[in-house]
N, C-alpha and C positions, 0 to 999 in steps of 0.2 A: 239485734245489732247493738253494738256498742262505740259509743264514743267519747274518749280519754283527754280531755282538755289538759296543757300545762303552760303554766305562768313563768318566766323568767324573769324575777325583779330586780334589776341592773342598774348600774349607778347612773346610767344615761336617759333610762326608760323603762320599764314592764310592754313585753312582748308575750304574746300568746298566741297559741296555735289549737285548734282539733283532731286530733286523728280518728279516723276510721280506721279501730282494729283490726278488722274482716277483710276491709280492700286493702289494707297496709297505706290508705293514702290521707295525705293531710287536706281536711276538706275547709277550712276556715282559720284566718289569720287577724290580730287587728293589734295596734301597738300603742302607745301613749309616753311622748316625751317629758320628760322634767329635769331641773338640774338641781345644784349644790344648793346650800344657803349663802347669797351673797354677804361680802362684808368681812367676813370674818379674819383672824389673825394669821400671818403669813402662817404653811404649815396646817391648817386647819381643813380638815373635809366632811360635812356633817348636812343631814340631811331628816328631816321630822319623818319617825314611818306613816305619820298621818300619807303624806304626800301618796306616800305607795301606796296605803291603801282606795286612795282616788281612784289612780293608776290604775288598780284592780279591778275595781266596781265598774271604770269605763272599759277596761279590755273585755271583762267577761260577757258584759252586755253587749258588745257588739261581737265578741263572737256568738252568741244567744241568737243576735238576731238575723246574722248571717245565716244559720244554722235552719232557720224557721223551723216548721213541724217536726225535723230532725231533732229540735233541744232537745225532745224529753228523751232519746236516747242516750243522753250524756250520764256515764252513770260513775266516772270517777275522775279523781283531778289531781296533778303533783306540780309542786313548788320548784322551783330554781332559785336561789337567793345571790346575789352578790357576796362573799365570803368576808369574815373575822369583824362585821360592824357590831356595836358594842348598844344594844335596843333594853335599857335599865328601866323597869317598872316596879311601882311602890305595891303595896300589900294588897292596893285596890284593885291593880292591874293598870292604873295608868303609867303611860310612859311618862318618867321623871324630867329628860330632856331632850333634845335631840340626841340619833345617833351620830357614834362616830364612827366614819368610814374604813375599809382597808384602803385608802389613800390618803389618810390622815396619818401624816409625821410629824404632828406637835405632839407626839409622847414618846418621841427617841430617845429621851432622858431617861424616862419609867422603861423602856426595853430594854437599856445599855444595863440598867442597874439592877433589874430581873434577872437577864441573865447573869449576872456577877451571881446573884442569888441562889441562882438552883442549878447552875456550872453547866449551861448550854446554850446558846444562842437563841433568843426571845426578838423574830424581826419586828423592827417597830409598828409593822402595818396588823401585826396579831390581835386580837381583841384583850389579850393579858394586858397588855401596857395601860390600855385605854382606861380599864376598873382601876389599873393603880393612878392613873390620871384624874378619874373621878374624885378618890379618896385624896388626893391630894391637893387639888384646886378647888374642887364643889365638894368641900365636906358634908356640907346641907345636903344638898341631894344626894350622894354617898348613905350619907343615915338612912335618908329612906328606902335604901336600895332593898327588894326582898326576891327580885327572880331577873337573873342575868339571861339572856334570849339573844341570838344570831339575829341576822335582819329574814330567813325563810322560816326561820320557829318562829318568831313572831307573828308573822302571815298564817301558820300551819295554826296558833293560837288563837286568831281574830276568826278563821273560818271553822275551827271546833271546840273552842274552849280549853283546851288540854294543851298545858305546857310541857316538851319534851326535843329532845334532841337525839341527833343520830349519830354514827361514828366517823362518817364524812365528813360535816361539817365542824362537828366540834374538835377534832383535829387538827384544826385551824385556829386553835383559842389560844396555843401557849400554856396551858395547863391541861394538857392532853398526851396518856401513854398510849401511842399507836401500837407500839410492839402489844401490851394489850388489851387494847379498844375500852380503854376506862379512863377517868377523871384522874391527875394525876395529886395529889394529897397534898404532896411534898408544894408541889407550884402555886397550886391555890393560897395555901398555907405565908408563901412569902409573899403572895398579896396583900391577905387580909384572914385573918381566923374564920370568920363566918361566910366566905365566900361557898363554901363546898355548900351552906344550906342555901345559899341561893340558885344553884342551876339545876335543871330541871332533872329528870329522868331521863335517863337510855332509852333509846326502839333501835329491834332489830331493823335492818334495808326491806325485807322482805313481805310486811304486813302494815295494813292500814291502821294509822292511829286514831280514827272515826270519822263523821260523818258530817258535813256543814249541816250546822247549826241552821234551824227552818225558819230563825228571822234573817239570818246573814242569808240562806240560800234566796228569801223571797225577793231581800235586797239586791242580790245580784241576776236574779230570775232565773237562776236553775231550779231545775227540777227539786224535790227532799229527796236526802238521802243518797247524797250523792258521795262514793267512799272516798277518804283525803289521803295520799300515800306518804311516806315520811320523807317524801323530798329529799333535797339536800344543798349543798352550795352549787352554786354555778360550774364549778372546774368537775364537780364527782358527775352531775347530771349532762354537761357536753361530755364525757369521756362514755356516758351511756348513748348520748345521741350521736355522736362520733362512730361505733363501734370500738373503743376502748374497752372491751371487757375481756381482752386476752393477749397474752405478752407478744410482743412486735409491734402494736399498734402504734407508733408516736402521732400525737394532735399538736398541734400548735394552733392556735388564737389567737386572733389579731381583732384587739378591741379598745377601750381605754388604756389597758394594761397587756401584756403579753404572757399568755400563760404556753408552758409546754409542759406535757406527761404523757405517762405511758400505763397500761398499769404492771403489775407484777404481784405474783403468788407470794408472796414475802415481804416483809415489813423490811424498806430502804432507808437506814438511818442517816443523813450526813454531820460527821461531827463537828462540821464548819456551821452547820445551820443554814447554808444558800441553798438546798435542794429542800423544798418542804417537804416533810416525812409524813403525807396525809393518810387517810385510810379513803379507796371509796365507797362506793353505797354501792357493793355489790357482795361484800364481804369481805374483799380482797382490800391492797395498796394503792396509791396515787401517787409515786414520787413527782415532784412538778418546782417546776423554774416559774417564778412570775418576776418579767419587771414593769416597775409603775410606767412607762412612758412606750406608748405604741402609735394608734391613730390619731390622738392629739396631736402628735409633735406634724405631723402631716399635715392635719386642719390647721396649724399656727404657721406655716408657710402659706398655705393657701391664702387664706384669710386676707393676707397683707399682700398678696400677689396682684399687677390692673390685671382688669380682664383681657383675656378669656381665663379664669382661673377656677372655674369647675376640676374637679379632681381628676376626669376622665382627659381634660386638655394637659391639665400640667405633666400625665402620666404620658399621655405622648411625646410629649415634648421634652421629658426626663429621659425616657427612651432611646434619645438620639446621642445624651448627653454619656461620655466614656465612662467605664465602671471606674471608681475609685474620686473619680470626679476631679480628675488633675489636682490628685495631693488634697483635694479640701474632706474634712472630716468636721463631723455634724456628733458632739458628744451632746444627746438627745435628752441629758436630765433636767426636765420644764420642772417637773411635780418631786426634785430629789429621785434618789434610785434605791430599790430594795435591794436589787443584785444585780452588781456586786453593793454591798452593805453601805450606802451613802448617802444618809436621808436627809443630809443639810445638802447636797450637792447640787450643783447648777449648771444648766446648759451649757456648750459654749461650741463655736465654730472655727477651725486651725485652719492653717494654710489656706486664706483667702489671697488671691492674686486680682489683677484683671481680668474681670469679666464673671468671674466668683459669684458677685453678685445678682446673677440673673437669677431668676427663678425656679427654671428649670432642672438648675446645677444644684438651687439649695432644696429643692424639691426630693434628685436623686440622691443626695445627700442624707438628705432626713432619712429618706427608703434604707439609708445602707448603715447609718447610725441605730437606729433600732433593730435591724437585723444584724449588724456585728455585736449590740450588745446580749442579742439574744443568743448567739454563737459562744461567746465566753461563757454563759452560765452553761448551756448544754454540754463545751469541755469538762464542764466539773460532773454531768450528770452520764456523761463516758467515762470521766476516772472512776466514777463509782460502779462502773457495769455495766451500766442502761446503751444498752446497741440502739444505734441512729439510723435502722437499713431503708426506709422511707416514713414520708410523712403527707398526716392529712391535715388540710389548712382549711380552719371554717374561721369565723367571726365576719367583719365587714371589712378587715383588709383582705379578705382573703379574694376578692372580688379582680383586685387591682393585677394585672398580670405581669409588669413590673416588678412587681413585690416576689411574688410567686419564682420567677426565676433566679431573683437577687439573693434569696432564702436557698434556693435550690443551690447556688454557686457557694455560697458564703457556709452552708452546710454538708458538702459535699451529698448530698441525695437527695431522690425526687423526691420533687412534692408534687401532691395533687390537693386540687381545689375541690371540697365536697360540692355536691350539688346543691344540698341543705345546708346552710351557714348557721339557721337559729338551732345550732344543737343542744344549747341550754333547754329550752321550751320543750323541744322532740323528747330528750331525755328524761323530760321530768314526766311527760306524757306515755312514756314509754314504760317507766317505773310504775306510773300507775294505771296503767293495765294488768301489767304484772302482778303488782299487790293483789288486786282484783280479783285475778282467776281469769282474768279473759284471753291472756297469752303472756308466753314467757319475754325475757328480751333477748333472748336466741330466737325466738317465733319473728321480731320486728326488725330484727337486722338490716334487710333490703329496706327499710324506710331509714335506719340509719347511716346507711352508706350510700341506696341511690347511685343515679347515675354520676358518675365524676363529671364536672363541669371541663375542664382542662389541667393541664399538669406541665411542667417544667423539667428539666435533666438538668444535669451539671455539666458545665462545660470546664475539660480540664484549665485550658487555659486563665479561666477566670477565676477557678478555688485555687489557683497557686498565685493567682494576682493578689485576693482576698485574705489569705493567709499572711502576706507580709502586710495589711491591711489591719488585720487585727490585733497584730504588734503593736501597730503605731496608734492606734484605739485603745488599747489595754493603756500605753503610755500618757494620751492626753487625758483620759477619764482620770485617770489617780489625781494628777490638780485639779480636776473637778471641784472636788470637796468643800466648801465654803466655809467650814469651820475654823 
């Protein structure tokens, strides 16, 4: 018997899960919350990997001990990281400073002027800006830089010693050629001369890059010898636990941030730079939409809402409230906006009238603000090709059935709510299996699709409501911008 643990280290939390190979079924789950580094300068999002590695140590051990006599069948484990965080360590291996996040937009200066640099759009949330941020604010720490590391290679290095990267994740650096899956010279080069000897090695998707290390295993109380698969970021390992590994698929995310991809046999460049041109960890493409502001802007109405203002009340009670929300529009950018490109931008609320102010309203509001912004980028990700004929909705909005129809309207086609939402964790667990030899991720599919929880249709009347909707969205976000 075999069983495939995998970690998903999130900006919110590390969640992790068990699979049983054999039964295809997930037998053990446990998570651990954590957040940012308070204090910090408007624009700043940064987090110590210490923290994660906490995170770590408590999820594994309580899956361990969930698990009982079953642990010592645990015989491999893959990563999921949070994508383009910038984890600098000196010659020793310590980490120089905290990282900085993919929601850190204090280096939209170093992006703006990167991409002038190498003539293609460099978004600020990329881990390139971040290195030219280093070098330009902490030159001290800059000096001692000697190995640039994502935030799931740095975890893949605490639990084997071996620094390396994959074509997933580093695809997401800003100095990465997807078209083909190498380190790109020219980018690095307008950072800093010596940046190329700092990042690590290549690994193919398909093989393990060794084995936890037998003080880090006793630390965490697995078994030795347990094999570690090359992981990858969060968006390439949900599109594995999604079933994303063949063209039709579209996923969408609902989580901090909103991601949407598909994958495709071909490398999708956009020469706007809004569609990230990722590679994922299966050999193939990622093209994918992210923008920074999704479930937060939700929790920031709640939050301030009297009781009853549980999510499940305000959602009912949004439900009553008419689509479009009598003219009032929720332009959703709390944290700035990746896409469309506006990383000084700030929220803001139009067409408030009487009665606007309920909760309810600014509730269904938020729901339709973040899905019309998530409609604008996917237009761009149809000019380019990428067919929309259905989608699968996992992360923790995917829960809300609200959302779920609102996405269905505002996109023209169904969505379905997967049954499994942690497809970060599924997917990393499901890679390594596969590295393993114990099944392919064509063998685990039914644990990645699962039963559909429910689904949504489009109702004609409301995607021709929507549409004159995201007109008047497209309009109020351009004064967004606070610059």
């Amino acid at each position: 018997m075999t069983i495939a643990l995998g970690l998903d280290v999130g900006t919110q939390g590390t969640k992790g899960l068990a699979l049983d190979v054999e039964s295809r079924k997930i037998v053990a789950r446990a998570s651990r919350a954590y957040g940012l580094i308070e204090g910090l300068p408007a624009g700043s999002a940064e987090q110590h990997p210490d923290t994660w590695w906490r995170a770590i140590v408590e999820v594994v051990r309580a899956l361990v001990r969930d698990l009982g006599p079953r642990a010592g069948e645990i015989r491999c484990l893959g990563v999921s990281g949070q994508q383009h965080g910038f984890v600098p360590l000196d010659a020793a291996g310590a980490v120089i400073r905290p990282a900085k996040l993919w929601c850190d937009t204090s280096t939209a200066d170093e992006a703006r002027e990167l991409s002038q640099r190498v003539g293609r759009a460099i978004p600020a949330g990329f881990t390139a800006s971040k290195i030219l941020w280093l070098k330009r604010h902490e030159p001290a720490n800059f000096a001692r830089l000697r190995t640039v590391l994502l935030p799931h290679d740095w975890v893949n290095w605490k639990l084997t010693g071996r620094a390396c990267m994959e074509a997933g994740d580093a695809s997401g650096t800003g100095f990465f050629d997807v078209r083909a899956r190498k380190f790109d010279a020219r980018a690095m080069d307008a950072i800093d001369a010596r940046l190329a000897a700092c990042v690590p090695e290549l690994v193919a998707p398909d093989a393990p890059i060794g084995t936890v290390r037998d003080d880090v295993a006793s630390s965490l109380s697995l078994p030795r010898g347990v094999l570690v698969a090359p992981g990858g970021g969060d968006n390439m390992m949900s599109a594995i636990g999604a079933g994303a590994t063949r063209p039709g698929v579209f996923v969408i995310s609902l989580g901090t941030s909103a991601t949407a991809f598909t994958y495709s046999a071909t490398p999708i460049v956009d020469p706007e730079g809004l569609i990230a041109s990722f590679c994922d960890s299966t050999g193939g493409w990622l093209p994918l939409l992210c923008t920074m502001n999704a479930t937060g802007v939700l929790e920031e109405v709640r939050s301030h809402a009297a009781p009853p203002n549980d999510h499940a009340s305000l959602t009912a009670r949004a439900a009553l409230v008419e689509p479009g929300c009598g003219g009032v529009l929720f332009v959703p950018y709390l944290s700035g906006e990746r896409v469309p490109d506006l990383p000084h931008a700030t929220g803001m609320i139009v067409g408030l009238r009487h009665g606007s102010l309920d909760p309810a309203v600014l509730y269904r509001a938020a729901i339709e603000g973040v899905s019309l912004n998530l409609a604008w980028g996917i237009e761009r990700m149809r000019a380019l090709g990428i067919a929309v004929d259905s989608v699968r909705l996992v992360g923790g909005g995917a829960r809300n059935p609200l959302w779920r129809q609102v996405l269905a309207d505002v996109l023209d086609a169904p969505v379905t709510a997967l049954a499994e939402t942690e497809t970060g964790a599924l997917g990393a667990a499901m890679q390594a299996a596969s590295t393993a030899g114990s099944a392919t991720v064509g063998d685990l599919q039914p644990v990645a699709v699962g039963e559909a929880t429910s689904g949504a249709r489009p109702d004609a009347e409301r995607v021709r409501a929507y549409r004159i909707a995201l007109d008047a969205f497209r309009r109020a976000a351009r004064s967004a911008d606070a610059r």
